[in-house]
Structure formats: structure tokens, C-alpha cells
N, C-alpha and C positions, 0 to 999 in steps of 0.2 A: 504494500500500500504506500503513497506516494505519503511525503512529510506534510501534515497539514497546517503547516507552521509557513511553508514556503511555495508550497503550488496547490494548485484549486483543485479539488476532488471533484469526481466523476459524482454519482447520486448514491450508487449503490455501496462505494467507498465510504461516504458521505456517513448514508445511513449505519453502517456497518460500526463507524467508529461512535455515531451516536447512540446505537443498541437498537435502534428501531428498523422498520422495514423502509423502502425505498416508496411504495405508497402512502407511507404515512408522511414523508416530505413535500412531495406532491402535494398533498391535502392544502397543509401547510401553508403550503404555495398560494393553493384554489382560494383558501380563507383572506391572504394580502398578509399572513404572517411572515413569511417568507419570500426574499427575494433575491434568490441567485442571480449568478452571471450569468451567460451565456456564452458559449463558444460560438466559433465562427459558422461551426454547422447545426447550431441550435442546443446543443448540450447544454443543460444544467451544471454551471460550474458551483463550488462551495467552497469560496474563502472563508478566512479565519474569521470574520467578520460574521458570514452567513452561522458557520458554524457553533460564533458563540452564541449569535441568535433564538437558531434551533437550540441548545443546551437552556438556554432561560426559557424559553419555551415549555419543553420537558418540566425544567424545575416549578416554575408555575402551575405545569397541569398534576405534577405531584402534590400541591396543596391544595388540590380538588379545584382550582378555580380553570373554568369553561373556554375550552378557544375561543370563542366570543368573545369573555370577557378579558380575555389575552389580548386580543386585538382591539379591543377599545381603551385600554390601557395603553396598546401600543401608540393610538391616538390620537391619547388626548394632553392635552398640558398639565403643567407642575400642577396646578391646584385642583383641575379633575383628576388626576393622578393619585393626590393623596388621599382626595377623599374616594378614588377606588379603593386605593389600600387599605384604608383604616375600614371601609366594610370588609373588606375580603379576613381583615384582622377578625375583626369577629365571630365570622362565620367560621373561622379556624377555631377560635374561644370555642365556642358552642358546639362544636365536633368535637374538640378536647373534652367537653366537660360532660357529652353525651359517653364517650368511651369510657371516662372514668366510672358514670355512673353503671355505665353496662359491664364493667370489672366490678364493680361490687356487689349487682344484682349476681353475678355467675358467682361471686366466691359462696353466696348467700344460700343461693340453691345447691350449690356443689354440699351445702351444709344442712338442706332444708330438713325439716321432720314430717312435716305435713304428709302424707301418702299419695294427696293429689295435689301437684304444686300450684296449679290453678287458682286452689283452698286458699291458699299462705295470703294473709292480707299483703304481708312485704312484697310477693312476688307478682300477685296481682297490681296492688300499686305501680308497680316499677314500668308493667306490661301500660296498666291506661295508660301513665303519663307520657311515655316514650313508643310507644309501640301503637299510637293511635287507636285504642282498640278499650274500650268502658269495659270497667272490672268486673260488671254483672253478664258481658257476654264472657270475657272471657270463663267465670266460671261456670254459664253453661254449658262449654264448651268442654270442659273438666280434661284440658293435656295431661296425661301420664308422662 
């Protein structure tokens, strides 16, 4: 594979070093996130530039936030920017604090006594408040 330090990668090169497939740059591409070079015979080139692109890319779609709103972030200016961010912050909070609470519903049940954990007001609770779902269906539902 060529040094992507010093010459433009092919797509598939591209893809290869960034872990994804060569359709999913493409994509990329389709959305206005991306914008490679082009060679003289139309190829997709990927400078360091492109490449670190695609890599914040990646790293933004690992905190769950949406190509879309990767690409409106792409942009928009300093101060829609932050106030992207500072939402996208919380909606990271509120994933955090959903996980947390779903580790201690699982350590709870790993522990339950109830026979039908449906029964367990704790475990009912946990289910209405996070799981969309009222605590009198779930226990007519009675999960084993």
C-alpha cells in the first residue's frame, strides 16, 4: 500500500486503511461529506487531508451522532457548531446514564428473588421507565 503521508490512495487502499469498505466512502461522498481528488481518468484520489476527514467522520459516527448531522456540523459556523455540540453532548449524557442505569437493572436481576421477574416492582420499574413499556402490561405479560 502506497505511504498515505505522501501520495493519494486509490479508494479501496483508502478504505482499507480506514477499516471500512470502499462503498461506504462512496456514501460518504453521495452525503457532501467527502470530497476527494480526482485523477486524471476520474479516480477517486484520498489525500491526507481527505483521509483525516473520513477518520472524524468515523469518530463522530462512533458517538452515535447521524451522517446528517455530521454534515450539518460540517456546515455550519462557530456558533451553530457549538450549539451542535453541546446537544450532541447530551445526548451522549443520556446514553451514559441510560447504560448505567441498564448495569444496575442486570446486576439486580442477575440477583432477583422474585420467580417471575416481571413481579419484582424494581425490575418492573426499570422496564416502564426505560423500556417504554407500563409496568401493568409488562406484568401481564409475566417474562420468565
Amino acid at each position: 500500500m502506497p505511504d498515505p503521508g505522501t501520495t493519494a490512495l486509490k479508494i479501496g487502499d483508502a478504505a482499507a486503511l480506514l477499516g471500512v469498505e470502499a462503498h461506504v466512502l462512496r456514501h460518504w461522498e453521495a452525503m457532501g461529506l467527502l470530497h476527494p481528488a480526482r485523477s486524471p481518468s476520474g479516480h477517486r484520489c484520498y489525500d491526507r487531508q481527505a483521509l483525516d476527514r473520513a477518520r472524524m467522520i468515523r469518530t463522530l459516527q462512533r458517538t452515535g451522532m447521524s451522517l446528517s448531522r455530521i454534515r450539518e456540523l460540517g456546515e455550519s459556523g462557530r456558533a451553530a457548531r457549538r450549539a451542535l455540540i453541546s446537544a450532541e453532548r447530551e445526548q451522549v449524557r443520556r446514553r451514559i446514564e441510560l447504560f448505567r442505569a441498564t448495569d444496575r437493572f442486570l446486576a439486580h436481576i442477575a440477583e432477583c428473588r422474585h420467580p417471575i421477574i416481571a413481579e419484582c416492582p424494581d425490575c418492573a420499574g426499570f422496564v416502564a421507565e426505560h423500556g417504554g413499556v407500563a409496568a401493568s402490561t409488562l406484568r401481564e405479560r409475566a417474562v420468565h
